[in-house]
C-alpha positions in Angstrom: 89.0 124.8 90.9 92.0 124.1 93.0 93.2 120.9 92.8 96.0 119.1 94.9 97.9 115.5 94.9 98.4 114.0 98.0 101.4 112.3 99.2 100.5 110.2 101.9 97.0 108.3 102.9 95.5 111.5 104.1 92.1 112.1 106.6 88.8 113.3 105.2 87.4 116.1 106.1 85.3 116.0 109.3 81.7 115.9 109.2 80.6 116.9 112.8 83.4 115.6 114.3 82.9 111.8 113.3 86.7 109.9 112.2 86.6 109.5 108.0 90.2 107.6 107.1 90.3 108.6 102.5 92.9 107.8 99.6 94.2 111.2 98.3 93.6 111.8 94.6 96.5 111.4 92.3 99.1 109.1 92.2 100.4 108.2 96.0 103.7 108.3 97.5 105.8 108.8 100.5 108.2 111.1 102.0 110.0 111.4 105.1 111.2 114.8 104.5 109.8 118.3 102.8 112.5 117.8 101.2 111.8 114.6 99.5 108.4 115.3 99.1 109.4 118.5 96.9 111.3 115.8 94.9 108.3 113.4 94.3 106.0 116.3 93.5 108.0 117.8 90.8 108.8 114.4 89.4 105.2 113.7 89.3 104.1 117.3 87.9 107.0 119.2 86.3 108.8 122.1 87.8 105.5 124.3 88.8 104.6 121.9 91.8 105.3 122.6 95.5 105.0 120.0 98.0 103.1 121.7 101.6 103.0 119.8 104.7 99.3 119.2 105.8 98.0 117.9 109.7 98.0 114.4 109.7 97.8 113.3 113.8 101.1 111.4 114.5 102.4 111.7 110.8 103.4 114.2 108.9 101.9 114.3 105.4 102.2 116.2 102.4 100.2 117.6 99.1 101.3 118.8 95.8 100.0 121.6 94.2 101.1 123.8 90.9 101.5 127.4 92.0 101.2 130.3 89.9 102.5 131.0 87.1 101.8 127.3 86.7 98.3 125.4 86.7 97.3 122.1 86.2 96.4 120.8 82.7 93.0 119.1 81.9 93.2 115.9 83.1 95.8 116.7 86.6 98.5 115.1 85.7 101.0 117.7 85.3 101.8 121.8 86.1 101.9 123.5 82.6 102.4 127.5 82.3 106.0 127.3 82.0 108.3 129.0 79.5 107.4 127.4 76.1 104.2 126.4 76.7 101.0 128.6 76.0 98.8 130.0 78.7 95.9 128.5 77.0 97.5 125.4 78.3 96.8 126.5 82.0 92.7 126.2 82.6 91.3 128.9 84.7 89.9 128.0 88.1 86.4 127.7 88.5 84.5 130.6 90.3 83.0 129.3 93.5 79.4 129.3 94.0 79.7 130.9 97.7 76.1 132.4 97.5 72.5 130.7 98.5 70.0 130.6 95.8 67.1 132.8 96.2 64.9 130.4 97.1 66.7 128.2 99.2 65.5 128.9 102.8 68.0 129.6 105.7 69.8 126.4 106.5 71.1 125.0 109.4 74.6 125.2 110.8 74.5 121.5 110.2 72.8 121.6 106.9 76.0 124.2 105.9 78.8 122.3 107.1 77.4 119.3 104.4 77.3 121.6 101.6 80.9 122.7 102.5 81.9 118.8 102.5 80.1 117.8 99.4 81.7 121.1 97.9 85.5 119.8 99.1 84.9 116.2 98.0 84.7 117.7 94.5 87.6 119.6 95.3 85.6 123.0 95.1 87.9 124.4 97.8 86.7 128.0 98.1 83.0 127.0 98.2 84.2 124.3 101.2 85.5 126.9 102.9 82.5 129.5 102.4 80.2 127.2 103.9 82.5 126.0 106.5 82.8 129.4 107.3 79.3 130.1 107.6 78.5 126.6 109.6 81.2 128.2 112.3 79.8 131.4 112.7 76.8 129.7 113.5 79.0 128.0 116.2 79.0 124.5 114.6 81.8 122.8 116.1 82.3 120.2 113.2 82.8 122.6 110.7 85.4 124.6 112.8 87.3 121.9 112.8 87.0 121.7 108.7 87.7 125.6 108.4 91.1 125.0 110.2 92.1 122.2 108.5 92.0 124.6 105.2 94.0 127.4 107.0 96.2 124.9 107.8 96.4 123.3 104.5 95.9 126.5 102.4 92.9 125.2 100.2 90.5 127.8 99.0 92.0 130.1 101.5 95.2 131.6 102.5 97.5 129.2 104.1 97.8 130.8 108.2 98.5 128.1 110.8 97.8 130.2 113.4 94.3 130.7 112.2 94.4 126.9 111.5 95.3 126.3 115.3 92.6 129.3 116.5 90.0 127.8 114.6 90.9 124.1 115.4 90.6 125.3 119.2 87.3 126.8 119.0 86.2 123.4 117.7 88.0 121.6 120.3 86.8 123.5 123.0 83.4 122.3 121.6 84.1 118.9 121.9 85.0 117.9 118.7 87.7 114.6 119.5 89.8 115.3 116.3 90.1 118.6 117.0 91.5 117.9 120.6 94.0 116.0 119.0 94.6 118.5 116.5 95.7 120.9 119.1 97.6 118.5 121.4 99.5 117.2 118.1 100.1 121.4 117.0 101.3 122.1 120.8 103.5 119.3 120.1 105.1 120.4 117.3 105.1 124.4 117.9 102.8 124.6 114.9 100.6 127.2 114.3 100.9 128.2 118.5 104.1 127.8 121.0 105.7 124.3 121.1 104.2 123.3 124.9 104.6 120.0 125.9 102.3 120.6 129.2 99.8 121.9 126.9 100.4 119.2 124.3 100.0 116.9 127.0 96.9 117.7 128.4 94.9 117.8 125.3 96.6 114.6 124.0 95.4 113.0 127.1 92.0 114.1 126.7 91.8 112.7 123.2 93.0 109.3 124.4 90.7 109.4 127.1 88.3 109.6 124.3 89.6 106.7 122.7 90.9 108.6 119.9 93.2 106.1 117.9 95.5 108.8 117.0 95.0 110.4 120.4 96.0 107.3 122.1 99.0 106.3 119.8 100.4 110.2 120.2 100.0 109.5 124.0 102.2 106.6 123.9 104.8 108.5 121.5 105.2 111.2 124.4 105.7 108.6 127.1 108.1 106.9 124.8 109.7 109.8 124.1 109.8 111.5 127.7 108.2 114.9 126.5 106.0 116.4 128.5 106.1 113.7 131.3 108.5 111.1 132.6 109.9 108.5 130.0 107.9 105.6 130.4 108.1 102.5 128.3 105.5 100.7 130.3 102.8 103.9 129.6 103.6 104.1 126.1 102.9 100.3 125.0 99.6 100.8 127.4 98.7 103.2 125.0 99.7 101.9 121.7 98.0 98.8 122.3 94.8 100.7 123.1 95.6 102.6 120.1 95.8 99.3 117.9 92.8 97.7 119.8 90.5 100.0 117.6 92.7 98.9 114.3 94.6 101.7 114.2 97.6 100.8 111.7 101.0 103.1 113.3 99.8 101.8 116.7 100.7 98.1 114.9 104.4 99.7 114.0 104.7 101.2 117.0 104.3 98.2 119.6 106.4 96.1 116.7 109.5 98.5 117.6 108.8 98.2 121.0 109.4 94.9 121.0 112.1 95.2 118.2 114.4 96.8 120.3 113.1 95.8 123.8 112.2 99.2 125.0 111.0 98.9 128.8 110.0 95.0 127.3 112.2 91.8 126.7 113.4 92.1 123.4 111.0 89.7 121.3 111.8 89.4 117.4 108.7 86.9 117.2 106.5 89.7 118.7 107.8 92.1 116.8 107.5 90.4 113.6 104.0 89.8 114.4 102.5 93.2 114.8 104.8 94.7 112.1 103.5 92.1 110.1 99.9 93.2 110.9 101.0 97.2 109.8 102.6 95.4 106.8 99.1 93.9 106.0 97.5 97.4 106.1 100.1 98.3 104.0 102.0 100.2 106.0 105.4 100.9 104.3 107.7 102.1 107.6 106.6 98.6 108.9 107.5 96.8 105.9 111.2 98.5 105.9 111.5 97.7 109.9 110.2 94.0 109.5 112.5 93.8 106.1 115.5 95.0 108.9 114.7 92.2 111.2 114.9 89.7 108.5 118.2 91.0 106.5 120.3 90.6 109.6 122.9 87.8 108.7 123.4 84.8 110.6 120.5 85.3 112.8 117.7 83.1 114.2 115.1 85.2 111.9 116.8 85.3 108.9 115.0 85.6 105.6 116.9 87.8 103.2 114.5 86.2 100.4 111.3 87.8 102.1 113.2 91.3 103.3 114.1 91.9 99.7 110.1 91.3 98.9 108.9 94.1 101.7 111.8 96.5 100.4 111.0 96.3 96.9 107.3 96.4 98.2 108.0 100.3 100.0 110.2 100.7 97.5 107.2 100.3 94.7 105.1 102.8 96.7 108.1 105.1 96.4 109.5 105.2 99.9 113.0 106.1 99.4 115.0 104.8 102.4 113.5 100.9 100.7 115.8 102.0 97.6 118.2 102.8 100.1 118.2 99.6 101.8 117.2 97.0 98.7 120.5 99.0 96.9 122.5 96.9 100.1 120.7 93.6 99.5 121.9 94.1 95.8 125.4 95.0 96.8 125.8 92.5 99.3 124.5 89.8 97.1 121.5 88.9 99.9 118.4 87.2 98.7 119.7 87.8 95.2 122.4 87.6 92.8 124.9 90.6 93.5 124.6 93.8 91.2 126.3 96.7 92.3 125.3 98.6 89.0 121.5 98.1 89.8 122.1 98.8 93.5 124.0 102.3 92.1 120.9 103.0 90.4 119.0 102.6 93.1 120.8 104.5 95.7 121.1 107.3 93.1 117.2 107.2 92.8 116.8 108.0 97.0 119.6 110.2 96.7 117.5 112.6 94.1 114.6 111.9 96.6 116.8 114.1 99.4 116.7 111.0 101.5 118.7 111.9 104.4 119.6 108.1 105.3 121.1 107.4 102.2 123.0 111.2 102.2 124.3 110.4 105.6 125.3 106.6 104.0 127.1 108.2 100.9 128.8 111.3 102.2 130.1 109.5 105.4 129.6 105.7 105.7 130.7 104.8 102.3 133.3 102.1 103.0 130.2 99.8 104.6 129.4 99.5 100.6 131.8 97.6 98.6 134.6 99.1 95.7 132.3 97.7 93.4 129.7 99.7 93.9 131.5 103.3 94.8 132.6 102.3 91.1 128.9 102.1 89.6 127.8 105.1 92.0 130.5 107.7 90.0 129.7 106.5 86.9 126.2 106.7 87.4 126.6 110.7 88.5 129.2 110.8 85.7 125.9 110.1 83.2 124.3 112.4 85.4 126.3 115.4 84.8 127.2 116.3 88.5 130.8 114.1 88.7 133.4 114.5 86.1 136.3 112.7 88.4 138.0 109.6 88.7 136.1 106.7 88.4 137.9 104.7 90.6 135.2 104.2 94.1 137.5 106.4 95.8 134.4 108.7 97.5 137.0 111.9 97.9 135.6 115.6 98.2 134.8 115.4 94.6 132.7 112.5 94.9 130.5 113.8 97.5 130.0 117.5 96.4 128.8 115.4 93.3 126.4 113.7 95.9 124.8 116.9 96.9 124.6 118.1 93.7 122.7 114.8 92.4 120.0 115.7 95.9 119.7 119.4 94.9 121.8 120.3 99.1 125.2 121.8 99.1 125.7 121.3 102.5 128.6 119.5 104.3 
């Protein structure tokens, strides 16, 4: 049986095209990078795992997996095969059942597609896939929707995105509304097909038009974002609002940073604060950092260092990296708590192994914005580590930040 651990909140497979929002198995996370994510998933599993970006409308997501020589042990909580371990350790994957019983009479294309998603809620990949398959052929749009998502994903099947993106268009082309944003998100991004943002465009549309919630919020990121059509600030909180008017949780975010930083809208801290404080409800962890940022500014109207330490240590709980990043400054700074550099050190070194490129950028080239004190705790920190062996004296020099990329696994400048 292949098995996978997701990193993000991930969508269920589609069952005739209807919206199904599940928690992946496993322990959750988040990661802003591949990067990153490669971090979590071997800290989670052991060296055998591999993080793989899956399709996620608007987000980009990611799943761990062992890959061979490694497995997963009995109870899925690590990758064993490795040197020093037996290959008894490593179960074998189950056999599929891809064939009919005798006596079962032909089903419908329907009737198929719901044995391939009973067969992928019990993680019985290959059998999803075999009756996804056979759901398609019969032109069931539904399940050609589902076979793409495991060509995209690489579950039971080989990973191909451009199969993913054929497969996804088929099943748009039959109407399927997460399928039309599947292929105006991939024509977005150049996955799987060209990057076109006319094409991109014109299928995101289409999904909005159909009140798709991810539809409608990836609308309003083009028009924010001026690709594909004229920037338009006005066009894009139009959307987003329509995208949060059927509870869709990013849409919350995404109108909070409109009015955060007064894009095409009077700036409005209390507006903002009160749709990032609806994603923060949903649990939303991006929100909780940009609300936390509001709140940590000093000597302003909004101030609350007290409550932006408690949404930072909140991300920073579910393992969003730049929330170490940012509670390591609260610490440093002595806001909303009493100062310690040493923990803050800790905690930046934490993001740092996470590949967070926030915290790189911070260290390698913004490093005076943190005090002496805590350049101090950083070297001795990667001194325990064994990547620094200089001076401990906070001066961040050539040595101190080749011992930076060495403690995020980069060696670039």
């Amino acid at each position: 049986m292949v098995r996978a651990m997701r990193i993000l909140v991930q969508r269920a497979a589609m069952t005739g095209g209807a919206l199904a929002l599940a928690l992946g198995t496993g322990v959750q996370a988040q990661a802003d990078t591949l990067q990153e994510a490669q971090a979590r998933c071997e800290q989670k599993l052991g060296k055998g795992a591999r993080a793989e970006e899956e399709l996620d409308f608007g987000e980009v997501s990611y799943v761990c997996n062992c890959v061979a020589p490694f497995a997963w042990n009995n109870d899925n909580s690590k990758c064993v095969g490795a040197a020093g371990e037996t290959a008894s350790e490593a179960p074998k994957a189950a056999e599929p059942k891809n064939t009919e019983a005798p006596s079962t009479s032909e089903l419908t294309a329907k009737e198929q597609n719901e044995r391939g998603y009973q067969a992928n809620k019990k993680k019985n990949y290959k059998e999803a896939v075999y009756w996804y398959r056979k759901a398609a052929d019969k032109g069931h749009a539904g399940a050609m929707g589902n076979l793409a998502r495991k060509y995209y994903s690489g579950f039971g099947v080989k990973k191909d995105r451009y199969e993913a993106f054929r497969w996804f268009k088929k099943s748009a082309q039959g109407g399927v509304l997460d399928s039309i944003a599947s292929v105006g998100w991939l024509y977005y991004r150049g996955t799987g097909t060209r990057k076109d943002y006319a094409e991109a465009l014109k299928w995101t549309r289409k999904a909005a038009e159909g009140d798709h919630p991810y539809g409608t919020a990836n609308l309003g990121l083009m028009y924010e974002n001026g690709d594909g059509v004229r920037r338009d600030y006005g066009e894009a909180l139009k959307w987003y609002l329509k995208s949060a008017s059927v509870g869709h949780v990013r849409a919350y975010r995404l109108i909070g940073d409109i009015y955060m930083d007064g894009k095409g809208v009077a700036k409005d801290l209390g507006l903002a604060e009160e749709w990032l404080g609806k994603a923060v409800d949903k649990g939303d962890k991006a929100a909780m950092i940009s609300l936390g940022n509001i709140m940590s500014v000093p000597n302003a109207q909004r101030t609350n260092f007290r409550r932006a330490r408690e949404l930072y240590e909140k991300a920073a709980g579910a393992e969003y990296p730049v929330a170490w990043n940012n509670l390591a400054n609260m610490y440093d700074r002595g806001w909303g708590t009493p100062r310690d550099p040493a923990y803050a050190a800790k905690l930046v070194a934490r993001a740092l192994k996470a590949g967070n490129d926030h915290t790189i950028n911070q260290m390698t080239k913004h490093s005076r914005n943190w005090s002496k004190s805590f350049r101090v705790e950083l070297q001795k920190v990667m001194r325990d580590e064994g990547v620094y062996n200089g001076s401990i004296d906070g001066s961040f020099g050539a040595g101190t930040k080749r011992a930076i990329r060495k403690l995020t696994g980069t060696t670039g400048q």
